[in-house]
C-alpha positions in Angstrom: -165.6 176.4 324.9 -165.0 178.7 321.6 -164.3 182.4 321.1 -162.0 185.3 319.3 -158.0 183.8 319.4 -155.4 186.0 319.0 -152.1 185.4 318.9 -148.2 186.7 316.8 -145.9 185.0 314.8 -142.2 185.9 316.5 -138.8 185.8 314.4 -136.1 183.9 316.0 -134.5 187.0 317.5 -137.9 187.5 319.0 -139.0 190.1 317.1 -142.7 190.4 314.5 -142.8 187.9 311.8 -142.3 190.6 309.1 -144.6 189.2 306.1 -148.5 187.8 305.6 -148.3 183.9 306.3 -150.8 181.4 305.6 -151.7 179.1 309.3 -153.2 176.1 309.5 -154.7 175.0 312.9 -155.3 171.3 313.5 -156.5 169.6 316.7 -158.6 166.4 318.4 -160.6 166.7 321.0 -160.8 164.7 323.9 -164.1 162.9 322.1 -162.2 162.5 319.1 -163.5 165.5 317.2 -161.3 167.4 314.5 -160.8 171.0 314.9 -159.8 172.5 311.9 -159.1 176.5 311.1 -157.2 178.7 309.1 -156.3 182.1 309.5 -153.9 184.4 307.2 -151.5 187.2 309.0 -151.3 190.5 308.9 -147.9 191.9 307.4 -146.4 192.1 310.8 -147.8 188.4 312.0 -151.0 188.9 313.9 -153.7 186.8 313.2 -157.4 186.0 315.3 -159.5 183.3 315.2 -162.8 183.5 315.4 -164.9 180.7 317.3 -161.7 178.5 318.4 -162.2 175.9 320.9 -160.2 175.7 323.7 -158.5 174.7 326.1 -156.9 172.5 323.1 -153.6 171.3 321.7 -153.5 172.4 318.2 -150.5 171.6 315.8 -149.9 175.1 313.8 -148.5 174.5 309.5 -147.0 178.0 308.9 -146.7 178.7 305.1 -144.8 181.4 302.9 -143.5 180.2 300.2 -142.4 183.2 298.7 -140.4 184.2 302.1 -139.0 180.7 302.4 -141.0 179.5 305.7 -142.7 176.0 305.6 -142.8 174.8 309.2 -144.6 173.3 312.0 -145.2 173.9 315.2 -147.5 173.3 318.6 -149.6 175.1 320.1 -151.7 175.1 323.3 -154.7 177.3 322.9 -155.0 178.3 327.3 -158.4 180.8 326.7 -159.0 184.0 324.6 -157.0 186.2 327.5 -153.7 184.2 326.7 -152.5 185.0 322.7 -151.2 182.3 321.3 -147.4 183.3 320.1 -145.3 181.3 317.4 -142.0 181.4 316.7 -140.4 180.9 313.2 -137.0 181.1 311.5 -137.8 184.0 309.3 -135.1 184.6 305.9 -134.3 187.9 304.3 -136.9 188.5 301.5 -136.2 190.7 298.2 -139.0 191.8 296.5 -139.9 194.5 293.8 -140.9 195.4 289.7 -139.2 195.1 287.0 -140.2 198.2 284.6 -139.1 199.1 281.2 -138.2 203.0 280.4 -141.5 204.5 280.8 -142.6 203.1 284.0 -145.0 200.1 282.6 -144.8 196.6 284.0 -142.2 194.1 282.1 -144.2 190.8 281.8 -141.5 187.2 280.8 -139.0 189.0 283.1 -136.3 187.3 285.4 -134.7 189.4 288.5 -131.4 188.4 289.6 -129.9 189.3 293.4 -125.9 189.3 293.7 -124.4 189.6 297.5 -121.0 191.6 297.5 -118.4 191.3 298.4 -118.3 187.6 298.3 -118.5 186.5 294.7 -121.6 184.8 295.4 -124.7 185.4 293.0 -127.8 183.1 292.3 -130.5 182.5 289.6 -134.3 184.4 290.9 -137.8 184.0 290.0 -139.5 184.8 287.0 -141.8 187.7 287.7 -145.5 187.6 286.9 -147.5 188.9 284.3 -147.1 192.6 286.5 -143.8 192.3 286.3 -143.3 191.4 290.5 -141.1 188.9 292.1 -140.5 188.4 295.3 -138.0 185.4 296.9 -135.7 184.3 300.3 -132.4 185.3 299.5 -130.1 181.8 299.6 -128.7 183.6 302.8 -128.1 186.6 305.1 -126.4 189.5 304.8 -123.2 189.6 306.7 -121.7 192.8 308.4 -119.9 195.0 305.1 -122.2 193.0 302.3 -124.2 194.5 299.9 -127.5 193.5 298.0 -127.8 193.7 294.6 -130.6 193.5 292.2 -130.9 192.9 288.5 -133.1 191.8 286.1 -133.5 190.6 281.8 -135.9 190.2 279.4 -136.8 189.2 275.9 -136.5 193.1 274.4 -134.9 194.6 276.9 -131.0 195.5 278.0 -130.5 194.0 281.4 -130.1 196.6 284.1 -129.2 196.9 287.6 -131.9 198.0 289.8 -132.5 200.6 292.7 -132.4 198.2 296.0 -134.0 200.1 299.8 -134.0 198.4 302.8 -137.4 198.7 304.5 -136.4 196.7 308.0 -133.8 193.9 308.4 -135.3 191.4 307.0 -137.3 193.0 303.9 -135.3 194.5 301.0 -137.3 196.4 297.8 -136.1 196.7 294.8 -137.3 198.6 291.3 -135.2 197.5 288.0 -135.6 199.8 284.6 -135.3 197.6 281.6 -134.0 199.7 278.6 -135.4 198.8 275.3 -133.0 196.3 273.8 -132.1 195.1 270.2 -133.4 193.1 268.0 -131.2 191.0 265.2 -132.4 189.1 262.3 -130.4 186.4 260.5 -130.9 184.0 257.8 -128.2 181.0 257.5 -127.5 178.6 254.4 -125.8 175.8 253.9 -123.5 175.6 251.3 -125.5 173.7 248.6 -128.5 176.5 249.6 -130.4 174.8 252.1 -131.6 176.3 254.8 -128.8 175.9 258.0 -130.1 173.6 261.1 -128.0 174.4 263.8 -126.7 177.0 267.0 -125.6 180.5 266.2 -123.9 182.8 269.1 -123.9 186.7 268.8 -120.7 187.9 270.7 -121.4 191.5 271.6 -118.1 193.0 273.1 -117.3 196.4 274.9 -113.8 197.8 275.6 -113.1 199.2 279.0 -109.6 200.6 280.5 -108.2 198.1 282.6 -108.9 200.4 285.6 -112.8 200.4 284.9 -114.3 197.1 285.8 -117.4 196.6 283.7 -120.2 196.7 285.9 -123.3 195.2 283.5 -125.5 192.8 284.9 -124.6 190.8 282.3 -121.7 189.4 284.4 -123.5 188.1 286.6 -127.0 186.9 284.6 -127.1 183.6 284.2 -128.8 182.1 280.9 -132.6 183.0 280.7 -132.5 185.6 278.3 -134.7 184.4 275.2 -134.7 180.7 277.0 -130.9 181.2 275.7 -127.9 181.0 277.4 -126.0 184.4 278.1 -122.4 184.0 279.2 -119.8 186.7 280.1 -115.8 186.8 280.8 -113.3 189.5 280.4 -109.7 189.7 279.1 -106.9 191.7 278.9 -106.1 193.1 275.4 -103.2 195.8 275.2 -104.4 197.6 278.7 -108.1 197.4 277.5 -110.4 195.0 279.1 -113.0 193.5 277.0 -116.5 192.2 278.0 -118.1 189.7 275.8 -121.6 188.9 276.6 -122.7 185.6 274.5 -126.1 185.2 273.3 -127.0 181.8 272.3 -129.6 180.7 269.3 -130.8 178.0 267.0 -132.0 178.1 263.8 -135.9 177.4 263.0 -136.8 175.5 259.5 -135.8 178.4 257.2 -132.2 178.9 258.5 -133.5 182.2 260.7 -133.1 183.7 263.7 -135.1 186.6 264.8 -134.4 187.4 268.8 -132.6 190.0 271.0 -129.3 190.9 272.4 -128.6 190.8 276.3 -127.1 194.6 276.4 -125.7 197.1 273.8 -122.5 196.2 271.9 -119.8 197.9 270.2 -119.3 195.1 268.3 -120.5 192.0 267.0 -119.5 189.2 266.4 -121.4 186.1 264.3 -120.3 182.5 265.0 -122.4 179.8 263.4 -121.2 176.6 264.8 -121.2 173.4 262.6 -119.9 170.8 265.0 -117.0 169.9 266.8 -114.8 168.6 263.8 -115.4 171.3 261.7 -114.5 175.1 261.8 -117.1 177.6 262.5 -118.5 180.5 260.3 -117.3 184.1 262.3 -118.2 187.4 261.0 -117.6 190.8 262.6 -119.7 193.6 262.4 -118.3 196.5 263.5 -120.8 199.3 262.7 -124.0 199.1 264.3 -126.8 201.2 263.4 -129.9 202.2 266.1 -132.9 199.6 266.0 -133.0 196.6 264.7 -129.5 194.8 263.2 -130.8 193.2 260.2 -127.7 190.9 259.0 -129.0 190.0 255.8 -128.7 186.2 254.4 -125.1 184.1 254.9 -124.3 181.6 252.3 -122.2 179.3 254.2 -118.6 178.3 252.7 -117.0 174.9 252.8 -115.7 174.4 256.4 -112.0 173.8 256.5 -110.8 170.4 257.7 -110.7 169.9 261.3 -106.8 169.8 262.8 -105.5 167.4 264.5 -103.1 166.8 266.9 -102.0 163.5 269.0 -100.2 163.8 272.4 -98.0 160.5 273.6 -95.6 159.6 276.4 -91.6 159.4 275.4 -92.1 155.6 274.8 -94.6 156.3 272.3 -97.7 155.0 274.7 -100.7 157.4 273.9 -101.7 159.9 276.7 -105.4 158.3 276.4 -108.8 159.9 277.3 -106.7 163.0 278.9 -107.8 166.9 279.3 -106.4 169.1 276.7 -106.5 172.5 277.1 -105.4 174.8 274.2 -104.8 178.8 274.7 -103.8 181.1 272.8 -100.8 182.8 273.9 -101.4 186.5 272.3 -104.2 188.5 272.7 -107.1 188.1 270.0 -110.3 189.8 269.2 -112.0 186.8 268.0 -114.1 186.1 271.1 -114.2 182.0 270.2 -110.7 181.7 270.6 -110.2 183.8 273.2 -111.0 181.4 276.6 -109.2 178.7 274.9 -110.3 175.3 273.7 -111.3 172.1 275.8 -110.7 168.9 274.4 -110.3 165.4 275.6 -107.6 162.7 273.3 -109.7 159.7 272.0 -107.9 155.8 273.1 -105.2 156.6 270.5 -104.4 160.5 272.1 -105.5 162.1 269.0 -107.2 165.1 269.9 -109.5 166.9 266.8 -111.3 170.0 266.5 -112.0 172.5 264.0 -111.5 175.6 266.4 -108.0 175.6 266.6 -106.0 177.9 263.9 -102.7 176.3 262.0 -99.8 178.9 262.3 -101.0 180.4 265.2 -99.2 179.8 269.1 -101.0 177.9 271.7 -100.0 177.4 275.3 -101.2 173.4 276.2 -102.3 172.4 279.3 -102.5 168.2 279.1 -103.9 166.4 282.1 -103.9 162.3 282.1 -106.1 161.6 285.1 -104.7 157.5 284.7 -101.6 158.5 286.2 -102.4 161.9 287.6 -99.7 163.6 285.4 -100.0 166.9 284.2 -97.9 168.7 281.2 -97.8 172.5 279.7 -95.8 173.3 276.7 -96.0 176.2 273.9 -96.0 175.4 269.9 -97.2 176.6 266.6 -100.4 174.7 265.9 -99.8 171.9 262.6 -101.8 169.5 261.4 -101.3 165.6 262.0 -98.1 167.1 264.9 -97.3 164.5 267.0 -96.3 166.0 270.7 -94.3 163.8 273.0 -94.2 164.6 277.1 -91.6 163.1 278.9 
């Protein structure tokens, strides 16, 4: 026999499937005959079927994937007086727009969820050409958590977003992208050809110790101009600074042309030519509105890379070790201010072009060989040798 089906998709506590799914019925009857229908929910999961046969065992494929479900199960169609009910493990969905500053869609966006407290925070979905995303959070909210919501973009500050709960399983969310800055920069080598190579724009902001920064930009990860974007923060004479680092390379002629990840105070330029040789840094201090048009650089000669070698007491090198270097007073030059990781070659020379002569630095050595591990301050010289006892 064959009629209208219905039936309801059930969470695990028992209550409506909150969502649309996509259900695939599949079943053999008794003469070897395939049964075959498909059926989409409604946004609370009731489905019908029209013209199933029955009484039949069917086996049901449940798809979402933009709510995470992707799941089997059986079902045993009685007669169309009996609804057929599924049951599903249904996750906690976030869904919404990204928008820039007059309401219209943001198309090559990313959105970004953060759960606090908890430290935890994970890379979304890129939205579509609307500027919509929808995705299973990685997991639920726990009793005193938060959900958080931001979102970045090629020309556009990133931005937290406005987050509503519409039942316990569905959050929305609406993210305003400011309109961000541009920056233009031309790089030469120093016989005048044009520079091949990464650039990073430091933009930093100053906060009192007692203000934590609360920009997305902490907590993006790097898909802002298919660049990375880093953050940190440091103490600096009862200030804490927030350096958001937006990562480049050069095309053919030397130039960059692309956009910062949120609104600095200051900037700072770092062309980077290689481990074993130090890197171009300017500052810029003064930024005007709209676009920051740096102008040509004419690279310099790079000073010669330092070098420093680390050995035991009996003069045995401390081989293929970590070597951390940090400075030990505050600095506003945002290269040297996380410090330095290095590793000592078969000889325990370690070489870089980042570290500064004169300057005091806090060492950190860790020989993984013999599971040793050393700290010591000194006044970075060339060619030093450093024994550890």
């Amino acid at each position: 026999m064959a009629g209208l089906v219905r039936g309801q998709v059930f969470d695990r506590r028992g209550g409506p499937f909150q969502g649309v799914l996509r259900i695939r019925f599949e079943g053999t009857t008794p003469k070897e005959e395939k049964c075959t229908y498909e059926v989409t929910t409604d946004e609370n999961g009731g489905f019908s079927v029209s013209d199933m046969r029955y009484p039949l065992s069917y086996q049901a494929h449940l798809t979402a994937p933009t709510l995470g479900v992707d799941a089997k199960r059986n079902a045993f169609v009685m007669d169309t007086d009996q609804p057929v009910r599924l049951r599903v493990a249904q996750r906690t969905v976030l869904r919404g727009q990204v928008v820039d500053e007059g309401g219209r869609p943001v198309a090559g966006a990313f959105a970004f969820y953060m759960i606090a407290p908890g430290g935890a925070h994970w890379s979304g979905e890129p939205c579509d050409e609307k500027g919509h995303f929808q995705f299973p959070l990685a997991r639920d909210l726990k009793k005193g958590q938060t959900l958080r919501v931001a979102a970045a973009a090629p020309g556009h500050f990133a931005s937290w977003g406005e987050v509503t709960q519409e039942n316990s399983r569905l959050f929305n969310a609406t993210v305003m992208l400011p309109e961000g800055r541009r920056v233009k920069l031309r790089v030469l080598d120093p016989d005048g050809k044009p520079h091949q190579g990464r650039v990073e724009l430091y933009a930093g902001r100053t906060y009192p110790m007692d203000e934590r920064p609360t920009e997305p930009s902490q907590n993006l990860v790097g898909l802002v101009n298919g660049a990375g974007v880093m953050s940190d923060s440091s103490q600096n004479d009862g200030t804490e600074m927030q350096w958001i680092s937006t990562r480049f390379k050069t095309d053919e002629k030397g130039e960059i042309d692309g956009w910062l990840a949120f609104e600095p105070e200051t900037l700072h330029v770092v062309v980077h030519r290689g481990e074993e040789v130090a890197p171009w840094i300017k500052e810029v201090a003064a930024l005007t509105r709209g676009t920051i048009d740096l102008g040509t650089v004419r690279l310099t000669k790079a000073a010669p890379a330092l070098r420093v070698r680390l050995i035991y007491a009996d003069g045995t090198p401390i081989a293929h070790a970590h070597a951390t270097f940090r400075l030990t007073k505050p600095t506003t030059n945002p290269v040297n201010r996380f410090g330095k990781h290095l590793k000592t070659d078969a000889d325990g020379w370690v070489k870089s072009g980042y570290l500064l002569p004169g300057e005091t630095y806090r060492l950190t050595v860790y020989d993984r060989e013999t599971n040793k591990r050393f700290t010591r301050e000194w006044v970075m010289r060339d060619g030093e040798v450093l024994r550890f006892e």
